[in-house]
C-alpha positions in Angstrom: 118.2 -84.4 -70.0 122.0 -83.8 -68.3 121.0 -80.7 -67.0 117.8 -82.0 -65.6 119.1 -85.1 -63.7 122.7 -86.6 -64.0 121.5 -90.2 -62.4 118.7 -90.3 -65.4 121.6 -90.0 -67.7 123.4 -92.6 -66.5 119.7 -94.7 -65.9 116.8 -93.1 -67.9 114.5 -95.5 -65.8 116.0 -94.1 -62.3 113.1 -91.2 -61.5 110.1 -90.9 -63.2 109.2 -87.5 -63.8 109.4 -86.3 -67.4 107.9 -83.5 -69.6 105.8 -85.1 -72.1 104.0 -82.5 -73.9 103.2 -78.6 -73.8 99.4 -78.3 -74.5 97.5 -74.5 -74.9 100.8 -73.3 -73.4 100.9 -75.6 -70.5 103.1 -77.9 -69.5 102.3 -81.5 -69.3 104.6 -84.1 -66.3 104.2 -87.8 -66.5 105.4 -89.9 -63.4 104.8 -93.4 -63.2 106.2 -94.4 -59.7 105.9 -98.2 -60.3 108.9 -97.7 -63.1 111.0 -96.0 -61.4 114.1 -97.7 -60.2 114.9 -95.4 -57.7 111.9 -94.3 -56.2 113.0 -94.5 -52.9 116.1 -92.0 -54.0 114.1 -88.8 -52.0 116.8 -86.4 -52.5 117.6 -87.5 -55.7 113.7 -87.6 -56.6 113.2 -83.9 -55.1 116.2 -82.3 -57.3 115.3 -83.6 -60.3 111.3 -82.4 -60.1 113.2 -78.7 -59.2 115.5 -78.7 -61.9 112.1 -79.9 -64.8 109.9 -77.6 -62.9 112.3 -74.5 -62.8 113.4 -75.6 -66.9 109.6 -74.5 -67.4 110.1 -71.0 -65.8 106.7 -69.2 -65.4 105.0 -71.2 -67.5 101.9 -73.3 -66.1 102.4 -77.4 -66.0 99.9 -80.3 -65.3 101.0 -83.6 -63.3 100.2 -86.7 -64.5 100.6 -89.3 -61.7 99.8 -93.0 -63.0 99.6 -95.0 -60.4 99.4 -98.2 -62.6 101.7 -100.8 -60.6 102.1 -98.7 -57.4 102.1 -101.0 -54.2 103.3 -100.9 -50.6 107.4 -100.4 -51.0 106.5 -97.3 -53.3 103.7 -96.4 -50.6 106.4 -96.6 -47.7 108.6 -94.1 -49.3 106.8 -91.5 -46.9 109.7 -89.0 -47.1 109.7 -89.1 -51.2 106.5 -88.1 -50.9 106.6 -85.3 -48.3 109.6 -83.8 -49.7 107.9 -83.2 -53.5 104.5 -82.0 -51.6 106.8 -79.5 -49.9 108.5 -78.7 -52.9 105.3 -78.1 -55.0 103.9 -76.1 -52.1 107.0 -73.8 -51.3 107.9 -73.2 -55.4 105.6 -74.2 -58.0 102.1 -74.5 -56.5 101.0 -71.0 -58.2 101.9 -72.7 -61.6 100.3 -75.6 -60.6 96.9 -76.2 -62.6 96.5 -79.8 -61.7 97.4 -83.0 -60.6 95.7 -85.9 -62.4 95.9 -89.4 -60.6 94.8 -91.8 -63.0 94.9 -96.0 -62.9 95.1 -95.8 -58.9 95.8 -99.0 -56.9 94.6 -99.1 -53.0 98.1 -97.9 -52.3 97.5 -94.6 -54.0 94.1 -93.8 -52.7 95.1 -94.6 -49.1 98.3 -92.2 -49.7 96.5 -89.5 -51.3 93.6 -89.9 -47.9 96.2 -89.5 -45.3 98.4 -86.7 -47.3 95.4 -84.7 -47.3 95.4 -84.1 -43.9 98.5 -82.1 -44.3 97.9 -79.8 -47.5 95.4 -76.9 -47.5 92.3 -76.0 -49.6 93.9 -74.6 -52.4 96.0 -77.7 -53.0 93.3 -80.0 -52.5 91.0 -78.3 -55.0 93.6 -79.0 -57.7 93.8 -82.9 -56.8 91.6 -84.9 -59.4 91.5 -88.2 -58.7 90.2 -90.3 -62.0 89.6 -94.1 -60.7 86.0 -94.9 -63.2 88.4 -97.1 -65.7 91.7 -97.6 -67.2 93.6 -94.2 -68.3 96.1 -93.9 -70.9 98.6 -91.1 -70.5 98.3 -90.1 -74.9 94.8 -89.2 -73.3 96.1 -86.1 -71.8 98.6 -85.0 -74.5 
C-alpha cells in the first residue's frame, strides 16, 4: 500500500480505489466514492489511481464504481472526475475492459449523462451501467 498512496497509509479511508481481486487474469478495482474521506483530494485521487493502475503493468483490470451513498458534494467534485477520465483515456483505456456502475443514486446517473458528452465511442461502449437492484461488490470477485 506505501508505494501505492502515502496519504492511504496514513488514512486507509482517504481515496477509494483498491485492487480487490485478479479474476481469469484480470484485474478487478473497487471505488466506493461515498467512503472516501478525501474525495475531493483531485490530485491526490489521480496519483494514487496511476500508481494501482501502472502496479498492474500490461495486465487487463475491471472498475467497480459503487455508487451506494454518492450525493451532490461527491457529484460537485467536477475536477476529480475529469482528471481520472483523462487519466484512463491518456494511459490505461487499452487495458480497460470495463467499468461497472452498480447501486447508482440520481447523482451518479446525472454524472455519468453529462460526462458522456465528452468521452468517445470506444469509451462509452465499455460503460455498463447496472441500476435493476441492489449489487454487492463479492458479486464480481
Amino acid at each position: 500500500m506505501e508505494k501505492i498512496c502515502g496519504t492511504c497509509v496514513k488514512e486507509p479511508s482517504a481515496h477509494s480505489f483498491k485492487r480487490v481481486s485478479e479474476k481469469n487474469g484480470i484485474c478487478i478495482f473497487y471505488t466506493k466514492p461515498a467512503s472516501a474521506t478525501k474525495y475531493s483530494d483531485t490530485a491526490g485521487t489521480i496519483a494514487h489511481m496511476d500508481r494501482a493502475l501502472q502496479a498492474i503493468g500490461s495486465k487487463k483490470w475491471t472498475w467497480i464504481f459503487d455508487g451506494d451513498g454518492f450525493e451532490a458534494q461527491h457529484a460537485l467534485a467536477l475536477h476529480t472526475g475529469q482528471g481520472i477520465l483523462q487519466l484512463i483515456e491518456d494511459k490505461y483505456c487499452n487495458q480497460l475492459q470495463q467499468i461497472l456502475f452498480i447501486n447508482p443514486t440520481w447523482h451518479v446517473k446525472g454524472v455519468i449523462k453529462a460526462g458522456f458528452i465528452a468521452i468517445d465511442d470506444n469509451m462509452k461502449s465499455k460503460i455498463k451501467l447496472l441500476d435493476d437492484r441492489v449489487y454487492s461488490v463479492l458479486e464480481f470477485l
